[in-house]
N, C-alpha and C positions, 0 to 999 in steps of 0.2 A: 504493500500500500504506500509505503513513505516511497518509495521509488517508484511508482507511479509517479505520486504527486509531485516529485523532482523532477522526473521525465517532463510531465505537461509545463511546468513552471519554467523549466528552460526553452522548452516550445514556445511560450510567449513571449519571454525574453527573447528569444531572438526574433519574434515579430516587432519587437519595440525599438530593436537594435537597426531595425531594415528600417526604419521611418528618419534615422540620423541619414539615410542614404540617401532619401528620397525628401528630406529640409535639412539641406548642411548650413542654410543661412541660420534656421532656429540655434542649431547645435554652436556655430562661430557666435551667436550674438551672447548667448548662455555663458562663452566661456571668455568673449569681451568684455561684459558686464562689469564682472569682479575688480578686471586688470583697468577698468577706467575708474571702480569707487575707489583703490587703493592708488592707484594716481592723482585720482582730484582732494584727498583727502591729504596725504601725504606730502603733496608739493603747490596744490592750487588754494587747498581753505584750509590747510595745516591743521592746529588745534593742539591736543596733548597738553591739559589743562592738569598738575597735577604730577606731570611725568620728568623724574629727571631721567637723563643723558641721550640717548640717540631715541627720536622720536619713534626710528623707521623698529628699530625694539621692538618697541612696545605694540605700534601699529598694526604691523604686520598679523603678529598672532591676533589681535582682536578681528584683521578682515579677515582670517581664515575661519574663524569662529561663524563669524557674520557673514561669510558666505555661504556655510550650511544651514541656515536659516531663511535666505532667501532662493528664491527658483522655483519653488515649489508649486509654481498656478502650472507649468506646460504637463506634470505629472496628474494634476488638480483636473485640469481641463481633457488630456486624454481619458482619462477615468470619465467624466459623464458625457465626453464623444461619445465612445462606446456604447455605455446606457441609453445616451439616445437614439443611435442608430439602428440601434436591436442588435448589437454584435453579440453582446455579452447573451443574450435569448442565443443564438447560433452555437456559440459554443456550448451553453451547457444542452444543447441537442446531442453533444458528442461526448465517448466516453473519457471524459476531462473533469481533474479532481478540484473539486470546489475552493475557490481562490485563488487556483492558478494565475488568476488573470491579472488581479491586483501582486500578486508576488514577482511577476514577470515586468511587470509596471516598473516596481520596487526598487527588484534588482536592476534593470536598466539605467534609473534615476542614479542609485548608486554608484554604479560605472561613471556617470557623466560626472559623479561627484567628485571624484576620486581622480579623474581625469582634471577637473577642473584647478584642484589643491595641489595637483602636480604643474599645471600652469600658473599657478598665483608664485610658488617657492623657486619654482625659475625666475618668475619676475622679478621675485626679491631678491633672488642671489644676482643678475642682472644689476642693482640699484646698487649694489654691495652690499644687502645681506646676509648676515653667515650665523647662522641655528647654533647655538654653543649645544653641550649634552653630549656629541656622539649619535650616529647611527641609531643605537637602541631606543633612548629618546625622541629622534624624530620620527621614528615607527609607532613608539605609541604616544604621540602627540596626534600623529595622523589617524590612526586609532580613536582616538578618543573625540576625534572630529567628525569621522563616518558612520562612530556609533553616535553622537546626536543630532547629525545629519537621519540617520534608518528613523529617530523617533520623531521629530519633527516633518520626517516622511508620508509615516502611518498617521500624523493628526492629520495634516495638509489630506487624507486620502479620504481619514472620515469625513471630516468638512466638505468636501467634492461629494462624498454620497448625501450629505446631507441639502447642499446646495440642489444636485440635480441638473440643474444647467448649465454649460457654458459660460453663460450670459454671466447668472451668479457668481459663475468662480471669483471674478476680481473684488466684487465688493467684500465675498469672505475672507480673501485673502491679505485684506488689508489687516484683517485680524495678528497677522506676520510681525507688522511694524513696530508696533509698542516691544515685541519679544525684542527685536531686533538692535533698535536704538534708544532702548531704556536697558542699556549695557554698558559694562568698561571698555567696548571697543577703541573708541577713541578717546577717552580722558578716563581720568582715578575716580571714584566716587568720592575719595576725599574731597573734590577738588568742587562737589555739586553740595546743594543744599539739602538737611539733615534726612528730610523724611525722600527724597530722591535719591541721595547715596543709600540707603537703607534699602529702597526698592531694588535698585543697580545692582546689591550686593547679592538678594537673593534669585537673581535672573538667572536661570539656567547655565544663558549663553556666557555669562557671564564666571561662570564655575569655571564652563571650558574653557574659556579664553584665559584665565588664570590660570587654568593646569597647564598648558600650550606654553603660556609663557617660564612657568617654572620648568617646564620640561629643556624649553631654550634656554634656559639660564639665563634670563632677562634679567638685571640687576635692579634691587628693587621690590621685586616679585613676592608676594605673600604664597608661604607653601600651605600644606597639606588639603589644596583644592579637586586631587585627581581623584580622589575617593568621591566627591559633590560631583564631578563631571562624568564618573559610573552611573552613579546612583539617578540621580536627575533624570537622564536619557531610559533608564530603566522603568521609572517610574510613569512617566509616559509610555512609554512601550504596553506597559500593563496597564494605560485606561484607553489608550486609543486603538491597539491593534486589536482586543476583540471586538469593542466596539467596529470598529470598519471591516470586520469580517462578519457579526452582527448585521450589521445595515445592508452590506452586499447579498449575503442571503437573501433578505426581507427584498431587496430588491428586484431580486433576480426572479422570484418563484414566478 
């Protein structure tokens, strides 16, 4: 059974994979994106309010954080393509184990994530950044990036089934922004007003971006965040993945 449901899930996956073939503009603009907020951020509206010694430090890791939080409407919006098309009715006419379809989704998002975090740290080593840590470190920096990238996945997937339309995806999706930039991406929370640093402090993304940077050896750096950047991403994981497998069923019957 589990190898079934591996089997069909990699079957969709690579239907999701064949769509990069067929919009290589989507897929270049996905992974421009990134490389133009850590450019304008970095040398156009600066900022690092709070932060001593090299801004691009500290930066760097918060847009890597901040880029697995964003992206998420092309994953959003495939998901209730589908649904409306009647695709998702066709396939389960066949013998294809239930969720393939969103696991195949998933996994593909993931791919472009991963792909994308290996474009962002070229960039940065390009500007002249260099990751302190060691190899091992940057493996599970990057880690701890794609596992809160998988959980803010599966929310982004319920949200899309619960939207239902295309149309919908964007106005939910704005729900994204608050996670996003009510974060230490770009400044301390020290550096913000009491009950705002306090918000700041307990943002998810904001865990991970601390564990990222102690994993760099950003000086400065408050440790023992990597355990909050586990746990956080897990924690989601456990209200949103059954949920969105939950809803898909309801949907699909």
């Amino acid at each position: 059974m589990t190898a079934h449901a591996l089997t069909d899930s990699w079957t969709m996956t690579r239907r999701e994979l064949a769509r990069w073939g067929r919009q290589p503009v989507q897929l270049a603009v996905g992974l421009a994106f990134p490389v133009m907020l850590l450019l304008m951020f970095g040398y156009l509206v600066g900022g690092g309010r709070g932060v001593s010694g090299d801004y691009r430090d500290y930066l760097i890791p918060g847009m890597l954080a901040l880029t697995m939080a964003f992206g998420l409407e092309s994953t959003m919006i495939a998901v209730t393509q589908d649904l409306g098309k009647g695709v998702i009715d066709r396939f389960r006419s066949m013998p294809m184990a239930d969720g393939a379809v969103l696991v195949g989704r998933a996994a593909a998002d993931m791919l472009q994530s991963a792909l994308t975090l290996l474009v962002l740290v070229g960039v940065g080593a390009a500007l002249g950044w260099r990751p302190g840590g060691g190899p091992a470190a940057l493996l599970t920096a990057l880690g701890l990036l794609l596992l809160f990238r998988f959980a803010m996945l599966w929310a982004g997937i319920h949200l899309a089934l619960v939207a239902g339309k295309p149309e919908l995806v964007q106005a939910v999706q704005i729900l994204v922004w608050p996670v996003g930039f009510l974060s230490n991406a770009f400044a301390t929370p020290g550096s913000m007003p009491g009950w705002l640093g306090t918000a700041v402090e307990w943002n998810p993304l904001s865990h991970t971006a601390t564990a990222v940077r102690d994993l760099f050896g950003v000086p400065g750096t408050e440790s023992g965040h990597v355990g909050w950047a586990v746990v956080w991403p897990l924690i989601l994981l456990a209200v949103f993945f059954p949920l969105a497998v939950r809803r898909f069923a309801r949907l699909s019957r």
